[in-house]
N, C-alpha and C positions, 0 to 999 in steps of 0.2 A: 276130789281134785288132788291132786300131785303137784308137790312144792316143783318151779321152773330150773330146771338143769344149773343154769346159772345161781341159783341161789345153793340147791343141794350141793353144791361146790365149795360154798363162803363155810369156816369155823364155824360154830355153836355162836361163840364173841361177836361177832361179825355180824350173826342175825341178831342179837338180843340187842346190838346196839340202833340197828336199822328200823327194828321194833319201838325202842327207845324212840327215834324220829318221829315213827307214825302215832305213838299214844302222845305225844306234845305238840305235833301238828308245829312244831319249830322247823325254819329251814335252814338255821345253825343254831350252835350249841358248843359253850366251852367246855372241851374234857373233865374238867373238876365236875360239873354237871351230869355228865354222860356215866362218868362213874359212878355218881350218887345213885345216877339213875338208872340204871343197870344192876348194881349189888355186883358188879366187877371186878376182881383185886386189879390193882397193878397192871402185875404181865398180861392177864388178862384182856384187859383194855388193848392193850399194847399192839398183842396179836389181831385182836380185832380191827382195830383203827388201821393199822399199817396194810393188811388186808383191803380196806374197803376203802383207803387211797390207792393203793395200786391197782385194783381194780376200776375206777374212776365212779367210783359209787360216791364220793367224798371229794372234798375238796378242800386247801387253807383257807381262811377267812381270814384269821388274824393268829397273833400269839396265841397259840392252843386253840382256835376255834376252828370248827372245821363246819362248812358247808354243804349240804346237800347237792348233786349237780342233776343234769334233767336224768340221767342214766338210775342215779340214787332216789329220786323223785318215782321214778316206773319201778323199782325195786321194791320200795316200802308199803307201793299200793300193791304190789303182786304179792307180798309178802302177809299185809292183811286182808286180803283176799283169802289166799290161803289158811290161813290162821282160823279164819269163820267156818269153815268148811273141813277141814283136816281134823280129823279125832287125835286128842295128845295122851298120853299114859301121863299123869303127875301124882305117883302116889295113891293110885285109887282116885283118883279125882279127871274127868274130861273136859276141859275147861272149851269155853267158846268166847270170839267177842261180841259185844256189842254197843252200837256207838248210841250215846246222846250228844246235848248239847245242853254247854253250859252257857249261862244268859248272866248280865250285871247291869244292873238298872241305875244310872245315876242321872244327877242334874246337868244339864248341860256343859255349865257354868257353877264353880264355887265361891264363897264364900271364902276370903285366906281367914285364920282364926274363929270361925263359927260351924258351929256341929252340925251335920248335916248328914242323913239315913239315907243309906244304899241301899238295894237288894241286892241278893246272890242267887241264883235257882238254877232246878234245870226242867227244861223241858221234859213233857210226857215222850213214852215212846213210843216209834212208828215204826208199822209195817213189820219185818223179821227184827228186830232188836226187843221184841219182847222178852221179858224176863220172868222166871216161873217163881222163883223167890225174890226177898228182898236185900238188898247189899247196905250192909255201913261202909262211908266216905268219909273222908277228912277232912273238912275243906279247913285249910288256912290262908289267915288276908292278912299284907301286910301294905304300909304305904311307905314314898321315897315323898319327901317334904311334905310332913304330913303324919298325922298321928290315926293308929296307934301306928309308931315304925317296925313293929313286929313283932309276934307271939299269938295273934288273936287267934282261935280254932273253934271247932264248933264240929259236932259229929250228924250226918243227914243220913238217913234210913232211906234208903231209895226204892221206890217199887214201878209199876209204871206209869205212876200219875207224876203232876208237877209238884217240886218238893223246891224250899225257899227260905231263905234266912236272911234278915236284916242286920245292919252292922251302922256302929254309927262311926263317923270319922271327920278330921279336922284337916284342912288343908292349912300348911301355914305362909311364912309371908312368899311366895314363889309366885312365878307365872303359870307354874301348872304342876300338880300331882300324877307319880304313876302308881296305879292300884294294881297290885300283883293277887292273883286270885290263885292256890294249887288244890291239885284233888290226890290224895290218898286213900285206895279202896284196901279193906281190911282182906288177907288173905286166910284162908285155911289154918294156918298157923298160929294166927291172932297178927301177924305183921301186918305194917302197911306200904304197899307200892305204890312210885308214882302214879295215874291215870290221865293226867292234863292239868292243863291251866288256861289261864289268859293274864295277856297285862294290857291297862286299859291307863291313857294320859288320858288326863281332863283341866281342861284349863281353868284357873283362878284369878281371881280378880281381887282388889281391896275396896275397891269401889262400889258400894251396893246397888248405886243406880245402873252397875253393867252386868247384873245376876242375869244371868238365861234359867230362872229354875224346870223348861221342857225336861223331861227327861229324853234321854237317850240308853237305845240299848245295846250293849255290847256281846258276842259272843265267840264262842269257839267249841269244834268240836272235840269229845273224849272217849276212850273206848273201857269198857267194863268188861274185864274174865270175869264170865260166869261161870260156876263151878256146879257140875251136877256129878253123885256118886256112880 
């Protein structure tokens, strides 16, 4: 398959940022972000971003955030399209994507001040997203009112069954927590790249008579380079 006229057009910048979009499955993002997520400098960004609003692949959203528009939307999917399909030279390496999904199991309903165990996992994989080896991921959790507020990590070996980790966490006195879930897949190099995340509110209670403890599941999709020699 052959990358779309209009994309073979856009900088190097321009794609890696677009790419960016579709591994977060975000439909905006503040540049401080973009850049993390990227491995961008500076000008870098610059050229890219300014690119890919004038192009109207982008949009303002706010101070430095910039929005996907439906143009940027058809972009990122032609782009990972492409991406799955297109053989890349990276140093000896032919990388491919492929997508799971990441899952977050919690209680409905929390408790504010009392411990309570989530899951993290991701689903098996379907259909072409199989994987011929296995990948180490990153995952780090962090919560917004609510312990732990940040640091917790944890390393998942992924192959293509379901893989899963528990995490325990404290809501405190609030109406509701957001659980930020990120994935970092280990590269070639031993580095780690963004791959996705999700952020998950769940509402809190003081009241124990108004516990929902149902679970509920949350998820979002992420994409893995796979790397074969």
């Amino acid at each position: 398959m052959e990358m779309p006229l209009s994309l073979q057009t856009l900088p190097a910048e321009a794609l890696d940022i677009l790419r960016y979009y579709g591994r977060t499955g975000n439909a905006s993002a503040h540049a401080d972000d973009i850049t993390e997520g990227t491995s961008l400098s500076d000008r870098g960004f610059g050229k890219g971003i300014r690119r890919l609003v004038t192009r109207n692949y982008l949009s303002m959203a706010g101070e430095q955030v910039y929005r996907l528009t439906d143009q940027g939307y058809r972009a990122v999917a032609a782009l990972q399209e492409y991406d799955l399909t297109a053989p890349e030279d990276d140093g000896g390496y032919q990388p491919r994507y492929v997508r799971r999904r990441l899952v977050v199991a919690a209680p409905h309903t929390l408790l504010a001040s009392q411990p309570t165990t989530i899951t993290v996992g991701v689903d098996d994989a379907q259909g072409e997203d199989i994987i011929g080896d296995t990948v180490n991921v990153l995952l780090r959790m962090s919560l917004i009112n609510g312990e732990p507020a940040s640091g917790l990590e944890t390393t998942l070996v992924l192959s293509n069954r379901y893989a899963s980790q528990t995490f325990e966490i404290t809501a405190g006195m609030y109406t509701r927590v957001r659980l930020r879930i990120e994935l970092y897949q280990e590269q070639p190099d031993e580095q780690f790249a963004p791959a996705g995340g999700v952020y998950v509110d769940i509402p809190v209670t003081a009241n124990p008579d108004n516990v929902n403890p149902a679970l509920m599941a949350y998820g979002a999709d992420f994409y893995l380079r796979e790397y074969a020699s």
